[in-house]
C-alpha positions as CSV (number, residue, x, y, z in Angstrom):
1,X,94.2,97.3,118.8
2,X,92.5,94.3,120.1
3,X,95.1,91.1,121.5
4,X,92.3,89.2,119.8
5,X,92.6,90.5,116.3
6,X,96.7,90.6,116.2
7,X,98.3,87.7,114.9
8,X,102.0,86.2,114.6
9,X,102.8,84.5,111.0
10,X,106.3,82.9,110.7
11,X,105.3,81.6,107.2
12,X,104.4,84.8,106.0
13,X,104.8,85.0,101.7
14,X,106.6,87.9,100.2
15,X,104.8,87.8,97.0
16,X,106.3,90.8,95.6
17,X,109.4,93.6,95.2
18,X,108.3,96.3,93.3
19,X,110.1,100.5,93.0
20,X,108.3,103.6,93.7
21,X,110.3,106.5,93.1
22,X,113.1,106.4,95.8
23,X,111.2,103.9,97.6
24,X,110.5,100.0,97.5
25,X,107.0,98.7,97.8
26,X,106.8,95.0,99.9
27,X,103.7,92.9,99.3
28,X,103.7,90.4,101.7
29,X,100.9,87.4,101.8
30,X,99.5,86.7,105.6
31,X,95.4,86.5,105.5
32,X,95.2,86.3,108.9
33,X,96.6,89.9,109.7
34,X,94.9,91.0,106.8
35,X,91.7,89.9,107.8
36,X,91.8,92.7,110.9
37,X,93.5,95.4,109.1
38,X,92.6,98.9,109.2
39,X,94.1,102.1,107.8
40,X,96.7,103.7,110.1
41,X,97.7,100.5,111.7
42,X,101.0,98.7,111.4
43,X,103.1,95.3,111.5
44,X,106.1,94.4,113.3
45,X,108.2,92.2,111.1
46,X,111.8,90.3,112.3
47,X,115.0,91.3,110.2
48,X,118.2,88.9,109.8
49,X,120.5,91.6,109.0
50,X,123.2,92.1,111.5
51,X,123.0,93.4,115.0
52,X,119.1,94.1,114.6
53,X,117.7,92.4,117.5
54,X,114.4,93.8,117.8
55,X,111.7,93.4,115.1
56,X,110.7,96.4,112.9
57,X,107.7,98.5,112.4
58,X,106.2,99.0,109.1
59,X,103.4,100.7,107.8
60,X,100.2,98.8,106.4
61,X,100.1,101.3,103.2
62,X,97.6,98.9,101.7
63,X,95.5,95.7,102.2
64,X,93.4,93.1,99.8
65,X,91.6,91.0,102.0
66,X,90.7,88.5,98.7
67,X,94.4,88.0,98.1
68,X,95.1,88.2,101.9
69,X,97.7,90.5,100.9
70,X,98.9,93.5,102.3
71,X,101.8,96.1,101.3
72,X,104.3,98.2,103.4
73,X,106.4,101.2,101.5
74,X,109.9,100.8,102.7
75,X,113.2,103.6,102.3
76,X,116.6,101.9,102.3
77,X,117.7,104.0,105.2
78,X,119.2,101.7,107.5
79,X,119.9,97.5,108.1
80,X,116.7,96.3,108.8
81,X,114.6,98.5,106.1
82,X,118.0,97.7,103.9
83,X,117.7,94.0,104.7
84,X,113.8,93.9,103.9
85,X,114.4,95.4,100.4
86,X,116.9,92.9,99.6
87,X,114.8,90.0,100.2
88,X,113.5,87.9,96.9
89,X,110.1,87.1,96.2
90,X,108.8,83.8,97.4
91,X,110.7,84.4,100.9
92,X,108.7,84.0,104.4
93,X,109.1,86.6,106.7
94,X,107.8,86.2,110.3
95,X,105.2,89.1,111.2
96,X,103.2,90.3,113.8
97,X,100.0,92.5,112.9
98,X,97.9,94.3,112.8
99,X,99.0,96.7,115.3
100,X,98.5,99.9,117.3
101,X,95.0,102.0,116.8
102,X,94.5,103.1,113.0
103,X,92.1,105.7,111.8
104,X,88.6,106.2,113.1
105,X,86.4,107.0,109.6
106,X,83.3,109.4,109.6
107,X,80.4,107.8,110.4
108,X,78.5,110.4,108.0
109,X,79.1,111.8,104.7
110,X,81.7,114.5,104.4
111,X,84.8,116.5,103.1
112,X,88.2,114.6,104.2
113,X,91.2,115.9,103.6
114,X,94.5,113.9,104.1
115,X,98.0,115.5,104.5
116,X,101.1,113.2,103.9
117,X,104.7,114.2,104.4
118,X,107.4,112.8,102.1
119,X,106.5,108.8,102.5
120,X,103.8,109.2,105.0
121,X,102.1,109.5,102.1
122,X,102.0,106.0,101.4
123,X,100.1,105.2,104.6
124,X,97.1,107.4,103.1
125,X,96.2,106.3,100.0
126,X,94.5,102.9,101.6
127,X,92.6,105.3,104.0
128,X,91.5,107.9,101.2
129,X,89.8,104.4,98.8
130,X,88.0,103.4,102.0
131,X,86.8,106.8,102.6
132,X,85.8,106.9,98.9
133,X,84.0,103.4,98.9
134,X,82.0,104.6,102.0
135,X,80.7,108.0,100.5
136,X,83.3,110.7,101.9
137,X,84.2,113.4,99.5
138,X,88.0,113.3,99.4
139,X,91.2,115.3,98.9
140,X,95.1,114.2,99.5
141,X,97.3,116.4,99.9
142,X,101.4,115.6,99.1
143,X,103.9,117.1,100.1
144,X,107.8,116.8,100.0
145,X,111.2,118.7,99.7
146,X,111.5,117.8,96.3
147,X,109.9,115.3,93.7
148,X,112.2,112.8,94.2
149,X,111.2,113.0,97.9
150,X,107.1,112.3,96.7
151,X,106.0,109.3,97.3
152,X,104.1,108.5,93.9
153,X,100.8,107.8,93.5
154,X,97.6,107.7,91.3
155,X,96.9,111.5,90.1
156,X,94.1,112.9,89.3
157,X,90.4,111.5,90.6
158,X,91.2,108.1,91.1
159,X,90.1,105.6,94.1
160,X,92.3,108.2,96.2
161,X,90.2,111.1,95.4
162,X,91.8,114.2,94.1
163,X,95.6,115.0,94.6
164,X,97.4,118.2,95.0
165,X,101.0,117.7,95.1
166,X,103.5,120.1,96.7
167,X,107.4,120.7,96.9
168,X,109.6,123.2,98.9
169,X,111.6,123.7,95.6
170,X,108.8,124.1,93.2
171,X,110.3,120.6,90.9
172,X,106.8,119.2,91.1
173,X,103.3,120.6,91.8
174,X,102.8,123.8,93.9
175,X,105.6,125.3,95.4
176,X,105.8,125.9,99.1
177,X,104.8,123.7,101.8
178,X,101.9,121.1,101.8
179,X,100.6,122.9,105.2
180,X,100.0,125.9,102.8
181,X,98.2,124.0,100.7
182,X,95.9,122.7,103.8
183,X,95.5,126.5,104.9
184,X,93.6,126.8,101.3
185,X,91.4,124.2,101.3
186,X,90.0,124.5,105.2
187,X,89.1,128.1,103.9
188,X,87.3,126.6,101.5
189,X,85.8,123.3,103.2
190,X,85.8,124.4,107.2
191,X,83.7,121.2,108.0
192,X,86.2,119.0,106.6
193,X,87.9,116.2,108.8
194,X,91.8,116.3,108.2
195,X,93.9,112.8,108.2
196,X,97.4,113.5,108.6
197,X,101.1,111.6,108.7
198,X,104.6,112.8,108.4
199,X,107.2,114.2,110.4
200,X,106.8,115.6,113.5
201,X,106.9,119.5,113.3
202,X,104.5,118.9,110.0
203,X,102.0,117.1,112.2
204,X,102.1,120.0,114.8
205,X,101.4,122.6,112.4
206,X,98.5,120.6,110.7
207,X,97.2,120.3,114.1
208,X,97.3,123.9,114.6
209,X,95.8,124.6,111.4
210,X,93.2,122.5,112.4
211,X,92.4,123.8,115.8
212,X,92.2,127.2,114.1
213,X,89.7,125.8,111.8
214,X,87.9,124.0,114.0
215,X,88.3,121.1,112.0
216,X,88.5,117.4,113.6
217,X,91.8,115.9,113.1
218,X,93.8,112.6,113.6
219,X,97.6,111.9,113.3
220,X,99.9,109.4,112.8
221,X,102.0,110.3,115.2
222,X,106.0,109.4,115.1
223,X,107.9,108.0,117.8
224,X,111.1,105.5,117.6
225,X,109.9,102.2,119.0
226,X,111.5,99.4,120.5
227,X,108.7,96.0,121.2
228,X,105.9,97.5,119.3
229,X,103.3,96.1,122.1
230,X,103.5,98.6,124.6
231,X,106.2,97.0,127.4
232,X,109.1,98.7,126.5
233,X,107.7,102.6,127.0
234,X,110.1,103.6,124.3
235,X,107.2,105.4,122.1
236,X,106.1,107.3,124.5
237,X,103.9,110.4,123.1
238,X,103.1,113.3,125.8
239,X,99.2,114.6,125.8
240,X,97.4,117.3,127.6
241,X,96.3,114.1,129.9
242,X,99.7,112.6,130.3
243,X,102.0,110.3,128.5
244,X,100.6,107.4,125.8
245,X,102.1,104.8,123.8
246,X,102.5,105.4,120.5
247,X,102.3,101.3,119.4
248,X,99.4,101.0,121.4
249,X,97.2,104.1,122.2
250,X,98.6,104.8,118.7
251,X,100.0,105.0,116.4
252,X,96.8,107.9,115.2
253,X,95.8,110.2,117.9
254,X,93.2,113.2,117.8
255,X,95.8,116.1,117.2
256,X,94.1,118.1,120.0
257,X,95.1,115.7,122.8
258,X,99.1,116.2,121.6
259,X,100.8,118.3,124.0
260,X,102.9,119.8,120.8
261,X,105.0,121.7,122.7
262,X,106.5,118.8,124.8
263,X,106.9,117.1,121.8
264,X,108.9,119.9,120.1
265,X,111.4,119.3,123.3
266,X,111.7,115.5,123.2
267,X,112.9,116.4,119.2
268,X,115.2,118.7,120.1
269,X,113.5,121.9,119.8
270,X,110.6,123.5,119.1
271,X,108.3,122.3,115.9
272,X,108.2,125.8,114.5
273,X,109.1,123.8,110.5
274,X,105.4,122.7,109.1
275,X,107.4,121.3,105.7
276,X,108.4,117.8,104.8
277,X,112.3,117.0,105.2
278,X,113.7,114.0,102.9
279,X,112.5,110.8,104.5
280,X,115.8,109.6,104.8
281,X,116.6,112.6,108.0
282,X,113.1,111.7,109.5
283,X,110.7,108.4,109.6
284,X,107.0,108.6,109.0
285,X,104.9,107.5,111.5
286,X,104.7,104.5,113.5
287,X,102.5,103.0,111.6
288,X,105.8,104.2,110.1
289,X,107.2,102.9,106.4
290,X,110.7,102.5,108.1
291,X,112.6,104.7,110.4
292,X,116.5,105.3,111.1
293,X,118.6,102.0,111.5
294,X,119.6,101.5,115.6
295,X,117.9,98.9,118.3
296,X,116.0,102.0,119.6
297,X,112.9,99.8,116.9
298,X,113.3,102.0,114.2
299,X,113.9,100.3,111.0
């Protein structure tokens, strides 16, 4: 994130309410955050519901820089994602964006394969077209508890690439857990680079699956947050090289440099789950979709 490239819109447009699945899909009109945009990045928007006195983080799940639009994927979970779902079209919102450090894409051709948990699916489907547009043979990977717990998108080889969808009870797609699914297809593509975001413990296990692999791998990482511009040090994430901040050195990180372990104890145990909880127990990552409802920053 450059402070050059962020901007604050008070006039911000919401331009559109729309359902997907369990979730709510935001598109909000502010061309001058959408003009820096990248994949992995997020904005911080105010919320008038009661006690919420910090703004919330949302996911950029996608961006159109000729309607100078841009969408966030939102789960009523709490007051401030509850109070952005309720707003009508035609509304202004104040927001700051683009925020934290997305993605970094492949300079050369090759395999990419993204892994989303639950609704951290959302924030993938932006990076799998622009990994697409620019030559990069793609695969996304979707995983949840349970189909209503998917977040839905295009099937089939669309701008995406090709999905493979996976729930814990079998309702939809593969059974088992999407980290199985990623297991499979590094067997079968061990050059690929892996893009990844979703709880916590499924993070760490992608990461280990990775480093097993030997594949290159970046996460969203997920972290409650509290100013979103790296003062408070609520979002702390700890690395083999010391603590970062996950607004700011984040929210995407090379999974290597995670110290995983530390993580495991800072959410309350060790990360030995690689599946995909409902997204209503956990948030996706900060550039999260929303979060659980207290002044910690989540939404």
């Amino acid at each position: 994130m450059s402070v050059a490239t962020v901007a604050r819109d008070a006039g911000a447009v919401l331009v559109d309410q729309r359902d997907a699945g369990r979730y709510r899909v935001s598109t909000i009109r502010a061309p001058g955050i959408v003009a820096h945009a990248q994949p992995g990045q997020f904005v911080s928007v105010t919320v008038g519901a009661a006690l919420t006195l910090l703004r919330r983080p949302f996911a950029i799940a996608n961006a159109d820089r000729r309607r100078g639009t841009f969408e966030v994927v939102v789960a009523d979970v709490g007051q401030g994602s509850a109070w952005l779902t309720e707003q009508v079209t035609g509304c202004t919102l104040d927001v700051v964006g683009p925020l934290g450090h997305g993605f970094t894409l492949p300079s050369a051709s090759t395999a990419c394969v993204l892994v989303g948990g639950g609704y951290g699916t959302a924030a993938l489907e932006w990076l799998g077209e622009r990994l697409r547009s620019e030559g990069h043979d793609v695969e996304l990977l979707s995983g949840a508890a349970t189909a209503a717990a998917l977040y839905p998108i295009a099937r089939g080889d669309g701008d995406t690439g090709v999905v493979i969808e996976t729930t814990e009870d079998g309702s939809r797609g593969h059974r088992g857990l999407v980290t199985a699914a990623l297991t499979e297809r590094v067997g079968h593509r061990p050059d690929a680079k892996i893009f990844a975001c979703g709880p916590m413990a499924m993070l760490a296990a992608v990461a280990a699956i990775a480093a097993r692999a030997g594949c290159d791998c970046q996460v969203a990482v997920e972290e409650h947050m509290g100013c979103s511009v790296g003062v408070c040090m609520t979002c702390v994430v700890p690395t083999v090289e010391g603590y970062v901040r996950a607004c700011i050195d984040g929210p995407v990180l090379d999974a290597q440099r995670v110290d995983w372990g530390s993580v495991g104890r800072r959410h309350s145990g060790p990360l030995t789950r690689d599946g995909d909880p409902p997204p209503a127990e956990r948030p996706i990552s900060a550039g999260r979709s929303t979060g659980t409802d207290d002044d910690s920053g989540e939404a």
